[in-house]
N, CA, C and O of each residue as an XYZ file, in Angstrom:
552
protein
N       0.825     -1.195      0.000
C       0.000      0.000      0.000
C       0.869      1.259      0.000
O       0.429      2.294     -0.500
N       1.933      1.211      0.476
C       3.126      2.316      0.548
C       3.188      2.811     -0.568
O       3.197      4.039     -0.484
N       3.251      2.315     -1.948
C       3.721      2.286     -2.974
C       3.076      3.290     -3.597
O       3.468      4.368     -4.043
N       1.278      2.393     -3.528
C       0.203      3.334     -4.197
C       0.066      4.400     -3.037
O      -0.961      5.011     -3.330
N       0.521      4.875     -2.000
C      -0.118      6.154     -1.398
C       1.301      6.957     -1.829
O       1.340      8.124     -1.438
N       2.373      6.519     -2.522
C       3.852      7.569     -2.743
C       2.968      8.252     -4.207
O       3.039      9.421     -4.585
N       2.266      7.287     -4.761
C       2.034      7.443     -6.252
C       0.981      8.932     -5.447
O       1.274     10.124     -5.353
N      -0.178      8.228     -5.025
C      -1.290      9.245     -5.326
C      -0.610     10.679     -4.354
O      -0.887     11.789     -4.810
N       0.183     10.628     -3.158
C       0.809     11.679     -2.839
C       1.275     12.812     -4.135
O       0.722     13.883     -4.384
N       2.565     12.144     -4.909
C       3.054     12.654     -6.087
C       1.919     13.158     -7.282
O       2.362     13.920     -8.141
N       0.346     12.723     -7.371
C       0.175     13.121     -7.979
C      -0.696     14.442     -7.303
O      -0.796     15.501     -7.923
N      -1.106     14.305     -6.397
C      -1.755     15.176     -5.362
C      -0.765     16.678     -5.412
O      -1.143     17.806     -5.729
N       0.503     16.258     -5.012
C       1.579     16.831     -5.264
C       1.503     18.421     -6.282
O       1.526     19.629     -6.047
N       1.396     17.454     -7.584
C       1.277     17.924     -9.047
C      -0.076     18.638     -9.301
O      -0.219     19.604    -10.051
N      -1.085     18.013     -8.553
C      -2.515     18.971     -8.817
C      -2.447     20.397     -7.719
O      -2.989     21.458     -8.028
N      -1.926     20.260     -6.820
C      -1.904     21.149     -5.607
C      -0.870     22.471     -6.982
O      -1.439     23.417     -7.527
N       0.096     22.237     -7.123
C       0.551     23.014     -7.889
C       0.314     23.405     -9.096
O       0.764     24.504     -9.417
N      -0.306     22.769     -9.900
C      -1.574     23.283    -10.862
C      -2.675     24.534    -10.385
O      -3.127     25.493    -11.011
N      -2.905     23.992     -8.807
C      -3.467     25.113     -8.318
C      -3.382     26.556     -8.229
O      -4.010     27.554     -8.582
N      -1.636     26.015     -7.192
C      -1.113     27.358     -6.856
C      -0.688     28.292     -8.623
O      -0.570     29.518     -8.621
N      -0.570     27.731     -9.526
C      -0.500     28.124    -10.657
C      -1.535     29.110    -11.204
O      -1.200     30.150    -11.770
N      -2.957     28.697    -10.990
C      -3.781     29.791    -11.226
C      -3.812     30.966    -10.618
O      -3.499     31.173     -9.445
N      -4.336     32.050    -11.707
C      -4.123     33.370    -10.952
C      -5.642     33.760     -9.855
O      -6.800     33.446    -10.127
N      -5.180     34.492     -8.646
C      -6.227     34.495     -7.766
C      -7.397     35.640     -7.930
O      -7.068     36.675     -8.510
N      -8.298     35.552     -7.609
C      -9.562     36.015     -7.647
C      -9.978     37.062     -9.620
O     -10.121     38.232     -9.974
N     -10.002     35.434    -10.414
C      -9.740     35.513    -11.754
C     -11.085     35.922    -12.218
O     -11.910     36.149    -11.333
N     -11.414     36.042    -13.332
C     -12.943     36.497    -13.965
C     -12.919     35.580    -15.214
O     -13.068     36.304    -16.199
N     -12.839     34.755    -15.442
C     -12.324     33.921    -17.103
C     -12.674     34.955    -17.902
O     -11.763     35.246    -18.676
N     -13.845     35.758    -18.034
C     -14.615     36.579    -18.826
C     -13.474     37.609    -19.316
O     -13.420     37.776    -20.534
N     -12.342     38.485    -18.327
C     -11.732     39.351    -18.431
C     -10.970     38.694    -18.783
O     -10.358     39.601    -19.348
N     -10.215     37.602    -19.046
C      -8.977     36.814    -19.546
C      -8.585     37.041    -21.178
O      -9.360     37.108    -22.132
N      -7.318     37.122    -21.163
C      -6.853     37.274    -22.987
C      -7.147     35.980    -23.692
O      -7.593     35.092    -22.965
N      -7.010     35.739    -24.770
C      -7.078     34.581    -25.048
C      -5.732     33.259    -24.773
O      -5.759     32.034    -24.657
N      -4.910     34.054    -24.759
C      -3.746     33.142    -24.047
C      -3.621     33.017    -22.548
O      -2.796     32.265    -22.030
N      -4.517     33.824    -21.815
C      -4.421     33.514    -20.488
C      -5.636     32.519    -20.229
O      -5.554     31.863    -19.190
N      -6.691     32.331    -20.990
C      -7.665     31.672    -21.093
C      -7.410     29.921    -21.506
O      -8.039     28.926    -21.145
N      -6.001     30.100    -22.569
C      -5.709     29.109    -22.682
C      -4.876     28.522    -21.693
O      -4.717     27.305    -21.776
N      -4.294     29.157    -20.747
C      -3.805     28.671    -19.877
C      -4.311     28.055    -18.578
O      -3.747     27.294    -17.792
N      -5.571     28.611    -18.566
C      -6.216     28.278    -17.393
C      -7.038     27.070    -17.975
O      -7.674     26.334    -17.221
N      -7.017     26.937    -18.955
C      -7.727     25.550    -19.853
C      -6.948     24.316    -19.575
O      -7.346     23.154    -19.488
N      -5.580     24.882    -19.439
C      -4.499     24.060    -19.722
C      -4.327     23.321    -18.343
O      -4.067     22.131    -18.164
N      -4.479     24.047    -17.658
C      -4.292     23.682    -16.201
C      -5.543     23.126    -15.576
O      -5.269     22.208    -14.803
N      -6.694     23.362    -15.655
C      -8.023     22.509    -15.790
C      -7.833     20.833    -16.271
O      -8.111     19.778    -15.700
N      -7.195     21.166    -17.660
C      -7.166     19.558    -18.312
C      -5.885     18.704    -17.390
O      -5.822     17.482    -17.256
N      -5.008     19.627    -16.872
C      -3.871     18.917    -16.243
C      -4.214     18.055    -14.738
O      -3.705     17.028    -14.290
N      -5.497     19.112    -14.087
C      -6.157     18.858    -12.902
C      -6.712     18.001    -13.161
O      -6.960     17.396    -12.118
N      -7.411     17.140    -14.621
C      -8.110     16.253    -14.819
C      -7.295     14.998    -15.025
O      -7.794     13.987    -14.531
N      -6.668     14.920    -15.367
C      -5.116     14.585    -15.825
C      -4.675     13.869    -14.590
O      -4.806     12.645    -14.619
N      -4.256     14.321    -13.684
C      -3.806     14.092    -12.384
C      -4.713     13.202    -11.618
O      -4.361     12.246    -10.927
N      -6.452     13.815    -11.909
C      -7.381     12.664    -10.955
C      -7.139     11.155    -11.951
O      -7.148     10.014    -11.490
N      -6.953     11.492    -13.244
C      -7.139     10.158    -14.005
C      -6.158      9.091    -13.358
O      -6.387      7.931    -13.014
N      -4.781      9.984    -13.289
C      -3.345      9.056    -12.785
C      -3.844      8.530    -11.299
O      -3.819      7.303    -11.210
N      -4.276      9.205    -10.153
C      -4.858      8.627     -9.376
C      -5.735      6.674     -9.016
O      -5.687      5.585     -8.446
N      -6.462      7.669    -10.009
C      -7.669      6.089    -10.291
C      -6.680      5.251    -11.332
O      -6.813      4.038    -11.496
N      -6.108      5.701    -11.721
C      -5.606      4.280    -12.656
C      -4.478      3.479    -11.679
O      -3.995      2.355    -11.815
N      -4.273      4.418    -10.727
C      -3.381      3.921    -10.069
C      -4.081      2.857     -9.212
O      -3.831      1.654     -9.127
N      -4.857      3.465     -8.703
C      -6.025      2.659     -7.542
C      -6.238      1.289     -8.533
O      -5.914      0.215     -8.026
N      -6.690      1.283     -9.719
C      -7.405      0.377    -10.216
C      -6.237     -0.928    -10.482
O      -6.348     -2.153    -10.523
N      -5.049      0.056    -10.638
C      -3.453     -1.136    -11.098
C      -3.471     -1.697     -9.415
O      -3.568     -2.904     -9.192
N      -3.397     -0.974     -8.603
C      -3.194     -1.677     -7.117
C      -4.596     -2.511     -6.573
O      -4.401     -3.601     -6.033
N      -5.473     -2.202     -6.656
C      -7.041     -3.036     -6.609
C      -7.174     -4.339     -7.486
O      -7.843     -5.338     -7.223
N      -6.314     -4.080     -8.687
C      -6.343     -5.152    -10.006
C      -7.937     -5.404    -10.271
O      -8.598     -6.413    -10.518
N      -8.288     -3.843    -10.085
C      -9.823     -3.830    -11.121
C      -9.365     -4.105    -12.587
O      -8.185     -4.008    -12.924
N     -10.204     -4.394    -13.295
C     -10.536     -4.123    -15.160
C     -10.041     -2.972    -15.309
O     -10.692     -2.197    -14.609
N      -9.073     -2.345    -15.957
C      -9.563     -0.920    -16.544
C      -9.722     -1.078    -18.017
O      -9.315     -1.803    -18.925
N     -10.443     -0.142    -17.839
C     -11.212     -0.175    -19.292
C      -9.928      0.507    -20.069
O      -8.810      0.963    -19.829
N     -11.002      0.226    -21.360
C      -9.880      0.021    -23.135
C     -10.629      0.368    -23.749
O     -11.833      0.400    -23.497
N      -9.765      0.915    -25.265
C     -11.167      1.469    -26.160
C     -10.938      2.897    -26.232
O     -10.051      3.542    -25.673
N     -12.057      3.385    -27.159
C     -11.980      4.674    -27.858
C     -12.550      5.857    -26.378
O     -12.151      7.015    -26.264
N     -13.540      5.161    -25.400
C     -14.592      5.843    -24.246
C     -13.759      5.074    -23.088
O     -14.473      4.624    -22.191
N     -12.157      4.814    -22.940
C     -12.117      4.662    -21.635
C     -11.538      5.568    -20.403
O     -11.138      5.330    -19.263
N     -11.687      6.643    -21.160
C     -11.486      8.122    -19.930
C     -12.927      7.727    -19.191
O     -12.912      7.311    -18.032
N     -14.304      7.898    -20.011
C     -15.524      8.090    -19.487
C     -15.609      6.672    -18.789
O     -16.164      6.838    -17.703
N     -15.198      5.024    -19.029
C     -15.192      4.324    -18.648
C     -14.568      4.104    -17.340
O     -15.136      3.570    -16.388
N     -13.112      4.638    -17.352
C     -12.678      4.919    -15.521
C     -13.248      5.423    -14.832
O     -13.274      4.974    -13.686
N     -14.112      6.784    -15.204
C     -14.655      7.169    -14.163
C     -15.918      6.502    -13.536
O     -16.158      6.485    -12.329
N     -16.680      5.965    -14.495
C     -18.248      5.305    -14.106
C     -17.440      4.103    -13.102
O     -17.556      3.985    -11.882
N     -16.670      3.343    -13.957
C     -16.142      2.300    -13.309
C     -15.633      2.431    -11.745
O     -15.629      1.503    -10.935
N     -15.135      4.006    -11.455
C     -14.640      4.187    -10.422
C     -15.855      4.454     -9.261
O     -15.702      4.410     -8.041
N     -16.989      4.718     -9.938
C     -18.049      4.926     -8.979
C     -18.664      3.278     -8.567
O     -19.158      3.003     -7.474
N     -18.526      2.488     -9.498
C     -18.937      1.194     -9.559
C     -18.274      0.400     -9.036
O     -18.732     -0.743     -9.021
N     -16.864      0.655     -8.356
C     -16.046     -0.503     -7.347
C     -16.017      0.891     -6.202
O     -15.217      0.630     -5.304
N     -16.551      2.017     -6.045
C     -16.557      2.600     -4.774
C     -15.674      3.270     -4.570
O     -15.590      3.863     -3.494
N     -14.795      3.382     -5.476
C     -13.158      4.147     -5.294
C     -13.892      5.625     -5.098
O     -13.357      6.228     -4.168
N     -15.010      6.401     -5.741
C     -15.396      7.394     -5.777
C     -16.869      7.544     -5.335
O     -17.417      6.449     -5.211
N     -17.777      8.771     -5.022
C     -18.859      8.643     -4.391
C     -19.705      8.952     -5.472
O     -19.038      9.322     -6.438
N     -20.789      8.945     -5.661
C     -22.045      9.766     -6.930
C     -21.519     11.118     -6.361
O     -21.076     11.785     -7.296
N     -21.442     11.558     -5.549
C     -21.501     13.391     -5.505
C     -20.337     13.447     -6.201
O     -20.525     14.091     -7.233
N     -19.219     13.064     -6.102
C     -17.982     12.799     -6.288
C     -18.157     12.813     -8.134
O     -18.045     13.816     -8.839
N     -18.440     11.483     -8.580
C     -18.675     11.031    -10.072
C     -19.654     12.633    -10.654
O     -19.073     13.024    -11.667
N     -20.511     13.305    -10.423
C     -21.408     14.148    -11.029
C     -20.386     15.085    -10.915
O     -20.599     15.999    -11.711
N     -19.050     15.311    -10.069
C     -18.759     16.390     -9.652
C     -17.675     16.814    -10.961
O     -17.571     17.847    -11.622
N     -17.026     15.664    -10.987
C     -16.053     15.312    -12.153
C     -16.261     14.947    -13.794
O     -15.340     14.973    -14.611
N     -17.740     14.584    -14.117
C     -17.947     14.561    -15.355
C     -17.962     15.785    -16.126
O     -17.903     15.796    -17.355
N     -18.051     16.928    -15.318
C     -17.757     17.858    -16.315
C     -16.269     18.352    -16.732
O     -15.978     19.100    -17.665
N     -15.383     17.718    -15.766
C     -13.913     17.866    -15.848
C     -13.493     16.616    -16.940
O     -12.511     16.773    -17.666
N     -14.074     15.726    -16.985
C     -14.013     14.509    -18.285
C     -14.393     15.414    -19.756
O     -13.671     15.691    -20.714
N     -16.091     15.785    -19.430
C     -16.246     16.864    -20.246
C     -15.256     17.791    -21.728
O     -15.300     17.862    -22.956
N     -14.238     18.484    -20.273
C     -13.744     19.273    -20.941
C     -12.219     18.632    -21.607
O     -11.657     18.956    -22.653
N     -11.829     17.658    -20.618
C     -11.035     16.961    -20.843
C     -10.792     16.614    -22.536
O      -9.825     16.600    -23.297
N     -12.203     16.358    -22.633
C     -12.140     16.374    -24.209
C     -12.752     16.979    -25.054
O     -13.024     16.794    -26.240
N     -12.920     17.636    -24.413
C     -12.982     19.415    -25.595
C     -11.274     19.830    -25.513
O     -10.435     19.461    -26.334
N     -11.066     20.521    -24.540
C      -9.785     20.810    -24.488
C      -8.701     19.805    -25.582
O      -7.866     20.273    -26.356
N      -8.960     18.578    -25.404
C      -8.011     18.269    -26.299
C      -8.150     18.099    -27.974
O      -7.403     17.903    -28.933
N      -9.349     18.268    -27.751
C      -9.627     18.444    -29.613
C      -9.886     20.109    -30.291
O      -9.840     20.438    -31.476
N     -10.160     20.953    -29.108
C     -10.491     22.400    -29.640
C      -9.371     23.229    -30.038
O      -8.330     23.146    -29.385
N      -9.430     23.814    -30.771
C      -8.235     25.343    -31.034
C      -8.909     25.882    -30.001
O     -10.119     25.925    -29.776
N      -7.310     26.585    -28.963
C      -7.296     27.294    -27.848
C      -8.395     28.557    -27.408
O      -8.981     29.040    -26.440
N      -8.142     28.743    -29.355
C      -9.356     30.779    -29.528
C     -10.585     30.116    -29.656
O     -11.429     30.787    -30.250
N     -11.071     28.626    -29.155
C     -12.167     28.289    -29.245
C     -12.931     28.240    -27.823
O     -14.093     27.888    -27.618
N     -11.925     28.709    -26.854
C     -12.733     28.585    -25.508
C     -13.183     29.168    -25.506
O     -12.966     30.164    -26.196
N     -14.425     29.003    -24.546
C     -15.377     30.011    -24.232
C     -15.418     30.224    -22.643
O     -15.534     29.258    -21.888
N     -15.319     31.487    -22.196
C     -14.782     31.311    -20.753
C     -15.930     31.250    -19.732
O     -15.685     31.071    -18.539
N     -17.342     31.417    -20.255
C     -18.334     30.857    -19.114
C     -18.659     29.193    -19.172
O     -19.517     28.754    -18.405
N     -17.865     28.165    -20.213
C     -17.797     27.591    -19.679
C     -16.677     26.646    -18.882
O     -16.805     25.668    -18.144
N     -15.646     27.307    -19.317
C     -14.581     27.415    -18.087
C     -14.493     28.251    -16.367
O     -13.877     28.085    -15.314
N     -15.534     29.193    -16.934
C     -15.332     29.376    -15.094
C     -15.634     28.820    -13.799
O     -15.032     28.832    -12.726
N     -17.195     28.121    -14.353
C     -17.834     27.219    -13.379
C     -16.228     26.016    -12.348
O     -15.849     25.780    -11.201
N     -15.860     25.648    -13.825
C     -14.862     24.693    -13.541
C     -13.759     24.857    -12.950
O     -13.166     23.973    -12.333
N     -13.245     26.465    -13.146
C     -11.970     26.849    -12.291
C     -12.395     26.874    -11.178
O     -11.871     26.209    -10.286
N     -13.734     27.865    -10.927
C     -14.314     28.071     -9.715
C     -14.753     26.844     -8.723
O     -14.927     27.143     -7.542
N     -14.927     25.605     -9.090
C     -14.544     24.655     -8.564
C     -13.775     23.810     -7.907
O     -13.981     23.013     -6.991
N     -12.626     24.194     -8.683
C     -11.690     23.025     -8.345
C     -11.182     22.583     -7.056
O     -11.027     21.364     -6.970
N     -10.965     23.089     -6.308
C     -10.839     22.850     -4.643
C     -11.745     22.104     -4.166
O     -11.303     21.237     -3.412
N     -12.608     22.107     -4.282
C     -14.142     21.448     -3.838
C     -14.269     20.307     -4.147
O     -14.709     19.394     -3.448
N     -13.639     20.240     -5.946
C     -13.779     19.159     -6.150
C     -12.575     17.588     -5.728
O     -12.714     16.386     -5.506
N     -11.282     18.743     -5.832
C     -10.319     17.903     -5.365
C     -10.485     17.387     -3.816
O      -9.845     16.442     -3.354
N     -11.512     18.213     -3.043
C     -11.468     18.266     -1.312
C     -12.067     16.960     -1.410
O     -11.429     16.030     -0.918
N     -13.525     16.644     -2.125
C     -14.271     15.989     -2.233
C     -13.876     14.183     -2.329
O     -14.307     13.184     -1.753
N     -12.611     14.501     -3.606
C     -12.094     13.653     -4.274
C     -11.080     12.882     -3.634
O     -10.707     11.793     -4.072
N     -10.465     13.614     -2.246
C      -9.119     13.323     -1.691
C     -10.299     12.317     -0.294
O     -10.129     11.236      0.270
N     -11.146     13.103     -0.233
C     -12.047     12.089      1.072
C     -12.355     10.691      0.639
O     -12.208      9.891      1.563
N     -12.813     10.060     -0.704
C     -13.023      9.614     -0.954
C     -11.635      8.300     -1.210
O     -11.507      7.161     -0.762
N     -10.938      8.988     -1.964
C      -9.629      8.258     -1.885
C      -8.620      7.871     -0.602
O      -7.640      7.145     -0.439
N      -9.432      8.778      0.212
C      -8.438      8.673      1.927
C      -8.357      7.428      1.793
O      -7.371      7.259      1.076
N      -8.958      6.084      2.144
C      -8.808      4.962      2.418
C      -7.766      4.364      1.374
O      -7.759      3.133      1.373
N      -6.930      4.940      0.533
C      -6.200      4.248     -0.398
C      -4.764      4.782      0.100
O      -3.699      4.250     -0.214
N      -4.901      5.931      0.935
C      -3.803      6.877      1.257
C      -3.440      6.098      2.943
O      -2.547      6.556      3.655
């Protein structure tokens, strides 16, 4: 268990500083388009980081992980379905899957920043949420 709590530490690590990375009391609305892309960037990285988490959980659990063209959306259901995560938890994060893949298929001047703000304006909440849930792996 040492092993997987060095992993999810390190990635905890990496999202905490994704954090401190954003700029404080932001407006997405007032953002340039390159600062917009940055805060996109760091959104998808925060998503990024919960994924390494659960895949980690699922390599140390020796759940299934899913395969295939839908297995971002497949870890996560899956993760609500062996308990690694809660429903408040799973609803909280599908929109971070969401963007996950927008972000990676959109041109940058394609964001739109109301619906990035909900999501910046989140993120603490959701990671707070996300770290309770995973306590028992830590």
């Amino acid at each position: 268990m040492t092993e997987l709590k060095d992993r999810i530490d390190s990635e905890l690590e990496n999202i905490n500083a994704i954090l401190r990375e954003l700029p404080e009391a932001r407006k997405c609305s007032a953002l340039s388009a390159l600062e917009l892309a940055g805060v996109g960037a760091l959104i998808h990285n925060f998503y990024n980081g919960i994924e390494n988490i659960l895949k980690s959980i699922f390599q140390f659990k020796k759940f299934d992980f899913p395969t295939g063209a839908n297995w971002h959306r497949d870890l996560l259901e899956l993760s609500l379905e062996n308990n690694v995560i809660s429903k408040n938890t799973f609803e909280e994060l599908k929109p971070y899957l969401a963007f996950r893949h927008y972000f990676s298929h959109a041109y940058a001047v394609d964001l739109i920043p109301t619906r990035i703000e909900p999501l910046d304006e989140n993120l603490e909440k959701v990671l707070k949420n996300f770290m309770n849930d995973i306590g028992k792996y830590r």
